[in-house]
N, C-alpha and C positions, 0 to 999 in steps of 0.2 A: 504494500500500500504506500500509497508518493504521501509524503508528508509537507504543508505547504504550511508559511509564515506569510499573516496577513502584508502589505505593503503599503502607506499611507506617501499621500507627497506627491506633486506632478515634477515629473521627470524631467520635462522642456527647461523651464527655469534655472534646474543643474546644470543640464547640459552649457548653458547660454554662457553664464557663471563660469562656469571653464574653460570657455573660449571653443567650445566642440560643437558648434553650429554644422560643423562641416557633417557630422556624425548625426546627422538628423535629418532624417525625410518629413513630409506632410504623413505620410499613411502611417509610419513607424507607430506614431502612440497610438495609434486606433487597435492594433494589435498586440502592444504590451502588455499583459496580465499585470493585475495590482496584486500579488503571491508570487513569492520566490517556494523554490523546492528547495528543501532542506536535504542535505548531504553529507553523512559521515565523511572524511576525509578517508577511510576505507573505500566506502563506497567510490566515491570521486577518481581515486587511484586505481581502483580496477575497470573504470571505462577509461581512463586515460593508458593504460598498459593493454587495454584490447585493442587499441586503435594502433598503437607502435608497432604490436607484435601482427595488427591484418595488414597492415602496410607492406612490413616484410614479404607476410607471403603473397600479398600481387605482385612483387617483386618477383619472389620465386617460379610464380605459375608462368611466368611470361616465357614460351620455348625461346632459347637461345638465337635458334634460327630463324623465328617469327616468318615459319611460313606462308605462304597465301591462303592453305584451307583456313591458320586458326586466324589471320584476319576478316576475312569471309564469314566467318563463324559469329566473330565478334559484330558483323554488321558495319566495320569501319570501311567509308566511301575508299573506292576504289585511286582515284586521282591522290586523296594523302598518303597511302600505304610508301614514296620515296620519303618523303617527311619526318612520319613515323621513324619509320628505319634507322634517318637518318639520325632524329635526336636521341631516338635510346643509345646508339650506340657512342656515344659522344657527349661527358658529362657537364661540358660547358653548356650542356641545355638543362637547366634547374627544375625541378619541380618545386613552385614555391611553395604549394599551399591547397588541401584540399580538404573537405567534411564527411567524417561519416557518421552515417545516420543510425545509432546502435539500439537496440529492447534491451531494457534491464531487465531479463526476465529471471522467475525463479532458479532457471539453472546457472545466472549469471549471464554476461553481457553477450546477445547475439547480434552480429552485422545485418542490418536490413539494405544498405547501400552505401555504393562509396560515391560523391559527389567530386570528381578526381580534377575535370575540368572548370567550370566558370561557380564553384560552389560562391553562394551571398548569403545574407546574416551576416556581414563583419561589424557592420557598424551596432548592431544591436549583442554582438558575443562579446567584441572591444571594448565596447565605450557606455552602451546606455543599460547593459544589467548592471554595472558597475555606481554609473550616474543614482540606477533607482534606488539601488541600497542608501546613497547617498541623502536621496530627495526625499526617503523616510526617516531619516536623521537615525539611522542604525551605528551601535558605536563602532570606532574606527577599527575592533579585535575582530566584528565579521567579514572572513574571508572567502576568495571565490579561487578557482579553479580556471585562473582565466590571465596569463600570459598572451595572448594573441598577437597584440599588435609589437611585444618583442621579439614573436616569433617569425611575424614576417620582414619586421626590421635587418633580426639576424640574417634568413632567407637571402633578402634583396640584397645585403653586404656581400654576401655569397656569392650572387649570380653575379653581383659586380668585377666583385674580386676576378672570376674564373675568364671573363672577358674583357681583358684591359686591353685589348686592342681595339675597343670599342666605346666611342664617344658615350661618357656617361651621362646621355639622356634619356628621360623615360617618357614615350607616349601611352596614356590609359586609352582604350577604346572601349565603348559601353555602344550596346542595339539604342538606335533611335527612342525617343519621348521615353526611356526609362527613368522617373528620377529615383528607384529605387537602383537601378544599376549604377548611375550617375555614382550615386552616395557611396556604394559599396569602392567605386574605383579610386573616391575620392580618400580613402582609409589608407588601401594603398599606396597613395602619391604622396599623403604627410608619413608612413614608413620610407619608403623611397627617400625621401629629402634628410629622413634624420640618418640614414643610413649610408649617405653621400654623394646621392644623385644629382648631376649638379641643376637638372632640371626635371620637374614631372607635370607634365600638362597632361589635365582629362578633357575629352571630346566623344562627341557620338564617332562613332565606325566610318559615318559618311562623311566627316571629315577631313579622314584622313585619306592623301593623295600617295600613290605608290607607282615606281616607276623602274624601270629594268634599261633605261637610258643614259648612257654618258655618265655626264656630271651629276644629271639630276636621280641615279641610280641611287633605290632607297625609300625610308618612308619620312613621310612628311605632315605637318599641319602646319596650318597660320597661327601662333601664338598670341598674335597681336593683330591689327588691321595694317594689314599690307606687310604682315612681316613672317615670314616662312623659315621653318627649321626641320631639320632631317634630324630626325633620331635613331638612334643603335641601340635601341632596345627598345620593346613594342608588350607591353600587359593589353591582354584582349579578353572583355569578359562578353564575348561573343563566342556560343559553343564552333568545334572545330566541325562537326557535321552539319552545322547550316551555314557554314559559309561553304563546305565542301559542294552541299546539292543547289546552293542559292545562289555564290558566286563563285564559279567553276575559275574564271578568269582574275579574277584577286587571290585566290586561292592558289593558281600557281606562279601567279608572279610573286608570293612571301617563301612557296619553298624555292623559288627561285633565288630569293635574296637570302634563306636559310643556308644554301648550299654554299654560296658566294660568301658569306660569311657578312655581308651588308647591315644585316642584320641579327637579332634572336630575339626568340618570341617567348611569352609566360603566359597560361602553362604551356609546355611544348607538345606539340603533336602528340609525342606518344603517351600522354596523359589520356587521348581518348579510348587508351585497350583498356584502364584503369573506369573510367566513365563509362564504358561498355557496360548493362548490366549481363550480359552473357559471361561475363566472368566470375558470375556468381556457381552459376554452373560446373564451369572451369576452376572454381577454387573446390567445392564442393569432391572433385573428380581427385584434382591434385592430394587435398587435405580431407580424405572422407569423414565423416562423421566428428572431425574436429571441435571440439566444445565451442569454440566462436562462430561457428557458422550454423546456418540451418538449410536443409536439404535442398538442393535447387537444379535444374533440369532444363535443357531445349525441350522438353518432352512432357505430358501433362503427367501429374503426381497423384496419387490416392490419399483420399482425406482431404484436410482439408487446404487450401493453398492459396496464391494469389497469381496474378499472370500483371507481369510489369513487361511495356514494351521498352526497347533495348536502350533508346536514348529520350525514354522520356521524363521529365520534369512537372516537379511541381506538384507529384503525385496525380495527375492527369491520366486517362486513359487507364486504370488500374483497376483489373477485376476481380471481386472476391469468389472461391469458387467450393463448395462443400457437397462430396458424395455425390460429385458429379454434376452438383447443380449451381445455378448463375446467384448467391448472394446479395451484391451490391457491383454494380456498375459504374466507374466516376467516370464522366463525360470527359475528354479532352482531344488534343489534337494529335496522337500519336496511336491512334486505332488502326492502320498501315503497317507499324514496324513489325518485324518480327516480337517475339514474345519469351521471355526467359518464367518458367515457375520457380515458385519459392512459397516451401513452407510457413502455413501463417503463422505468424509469432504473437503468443499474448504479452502484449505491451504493459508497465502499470497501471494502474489505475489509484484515481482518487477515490473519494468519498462518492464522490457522484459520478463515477462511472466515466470521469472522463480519462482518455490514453494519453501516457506521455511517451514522446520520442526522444532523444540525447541526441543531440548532435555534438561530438566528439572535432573539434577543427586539428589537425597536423598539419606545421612549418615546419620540417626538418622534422620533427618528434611531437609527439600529443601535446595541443600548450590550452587549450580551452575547452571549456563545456558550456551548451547552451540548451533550451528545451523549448519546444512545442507540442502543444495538446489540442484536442481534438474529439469529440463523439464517437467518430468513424475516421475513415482514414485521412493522414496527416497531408497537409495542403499548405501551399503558400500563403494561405489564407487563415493558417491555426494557428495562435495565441502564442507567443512564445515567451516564456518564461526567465525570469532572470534564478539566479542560484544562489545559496550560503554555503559554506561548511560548518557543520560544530565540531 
C-alpha cells in the first residue's frame, strides 16, 4: 500500500523565488498532486539499483553484430540502421539520459519500460517535486531521491569532454507548439551551460537549418535576428523514428554529418534498440524469468497481459487483455505498429485504488525518482507525484 503525506503551498511562487521560471510550464500545476509518496530510503535504493542493474542488461542483450533480423525485429526504420551502427560502436556518442518506468510490486521492482530516447518529466523530477516540499514549508531534514539535474550536468561534461574537437555549442531541438517539450529542453541547456557549454540555444526542430554544403556544412539556427550559428553538438527531443518515417531527407543529411564527424547528436541513434519496446521480449529471452522483468513476447501470452505497440508513447494505443478477452482499450495513435506483450503487472495502490508508476531517471547511473498515478492505465495525462524519504 503507497503511503502519501498530505502537501499544503502553491508550488509557482517557489519556483518564481528561485529564479526556476524556466522549470515551469502553464499545464505543469494542473497535474501536480498536493501528496508526496513517502519512501523508506530502502525502498528508494532498491528502484534506484533496479534501474543501474536493467540498464546493464540492455547493454548486454544488444548482439555484438547487430544484425538486420534483430533490427527488423526491433521495428527500427530501415534508413537509421548506418547511424545506429555507427554510434554504438563508437563511445564518443553519449547516452545522456533516459526513464524507466518501474511497478513496485510485491515481488519487488519490475521494468514496465525503458523511455531510452526523448524520455520528459525533467523539469517536474529536477526542480518542482523539490520546489513543492518547499512551498509546504517541510523542514529542511526531508529528503528526496533526486540528483537529476547533476546527473545530467555530469553527462553533458562527458559528452563534452569525449568530443573536443568539437565546437562547444549546444542546439536543443523540441516538435513544434510543445511548450511542455520546450521546458523539458530548457533543463537541459541550464545543465549544458553549468557544465561548460559555451552556448545552449533551444528552438523548435523547424528551426533548425542543416546542410551537407561547403562552408555552410553543419547545423545551424539564428540565435538572434539576422545572426546564425553552427553548432557541434545537436540535443533532439524529437523521437528518432518520426523523423526517420516523417523526414527521410533530414534524417540522412544528420547521419551524414554523424559520419563526417560535423556533428553529434543526444540521445544517439542507437538509443532507439533501447526505446524499442521489442526489447522487452529480447531481454525476457536473454534474462528468462529474471526477478526484474516480467514475461514478455512478439507472440500473445496466457493470462493475463497487455499489448504495447513498439514505439508508442504516452501510454497510447495500449491494450489490456484477460483469458483471451479485450479489457480496456486506450485510444491512441500507434494502432499500426507492430505489438510487443507483456505480462500485466499489479502496480501499488493507495487507499483509493489509485496505481502508482516510478519513474526511475538514469545519467550515467540511477540519480532520481518521480511518480504518477492513475485509475487505469498511466498517461501523460496522470498526476505525478513529488516524493520524501524517512
Amino acid at each position: 500500500m503507497i503511503r502519501l503525506l498530505p502537501l499544503s503551498g502553491d508550488v509557482e511562487p517557489a519556483l518564481h523565488r528561485l529564479g526556476w521560471d524556466w522549470a515551469m510550464e502553464d499545464a505543469c500545476a494542473t497535474y501536480l498532486a498536493r501528496e508526496a509518496v513517502v519512501l523508506t530510503e530502502a525502498a528508494a535504493e532498491e528502484l534506484l539499483q533496479a534501474a543501474d542493474s536493467l540498464y546493464e542488461m540492455y547493454v548486454q542483450a544488444v548482439p555484438d553484430s547487430m544484425p538486420d533480423d534483430f533490427l527488423q525485429q526491433l521495428g527500427i526504420p530501415q534508413n537509421l540502421w548506418q547511424a545506429v551502427r555507427h554510434t554504438w560502436n563508437d563511445e564518443r556518442h553519449w547516452h545522456l539520459y533516459g526513464r524507466f518506468d518501474l511497478a513496485a510490486t510485491a515481488e519487488g521492482p519490475k521494468l514496465v519500460e525503458f523511455n531510452a530516447d526523448t524520455a520528459t518529466s525533467l523539469p517536474e523530477t529536477a526542480v518542482v517535486q523539490w520546489a513543492s516540499l518547499m512551498a509546504a514549508g517541510r523542514p529542511e531534514d526531508q529528503q528526496q531521491a533526486n540528483g537529476l539535474f547533476e546527473g545530467l550536468e555530469l553527462q553533458l561534461r562527458e559528452w563534452l569532454q569525449l568530443n573536443p574537437d568539437l565546437e562547444p555549442s549546444l542546439l536543443l531541438v523540441h516538435l513544434p507548439d510543445s511548450e511542455e517539450d520546450e521546458t523539458n529542453c530548457t533543463v537541459v541547456a541550464e545543465a549544458a551551460r553549468a557544465a561548460g557549454f559555451a552556448t545552449a540555444h533551444v528552438c523548435s526542430v523547424d528551426a533548425m537549418q542543416v546542410s551537407l554544403d561547403g562552408e555552410d556544412r553543419g547545423a545551424w539556427a539564428e540565435i538572434a535576428p539576422n545572426q546564425w550559428q553552427r553548432f557541434g553538438f545537436v540535443f533532439k527531443l524529437v523521437p528518432w523514428e518520426l523523423l526517420a518515417e516523417e523526414e527521410p531527407e533530414l534524417t540522412n543529411d544528420l547521419t551524414q554529418l554523424l559520419l563526417s564527424r560535423d556533428l553529434i547528436i543526444a540521445n544517439p541513434p542507437y538509443s532507439l534498440i533501447f526505446q524499442s519496446k521489442a526489447m522487452l521480449a529480447r531481454l525476457w529471452e536473454v534474462f528468462p524469468h529474471h526477478p526484474l522483468l516480467a514475461e514478455a513476447s512478439l507472440t500473445d501470452l496466457n493470462g493475463h497481459y497487455v499489448r504495447k505497440p513498439l514505439f508508442g508513447r504516452e501510454g497510447q494505443s495500449l491494450t489490456e487483455i484477460e483469458a483471451g478477452q479485450v479489457r480496456h482499450a486506450e485510444p491512441g495513435d500507434y494502432d499500426e505498429q507492430p505489438q510487443v506483450r507483456q505480462q500485466w503487472l499489479d502496480f501499488p495502490t493507495d487507499a483509493q485504488g489509485r496505481r502508482y508508476q516510478a519513474g526511475v531517471f538514469w545519467a550515467g547511473e540511477a540519480c532520481a525518482i518521480g511518480f504518477r498515478r492513475a485509475e487505469g492505465i498511466i498517461t501523460n495525462l496522470s498526476e505525478f507525484l513529488p516524493h520524501l524519504l524517512e
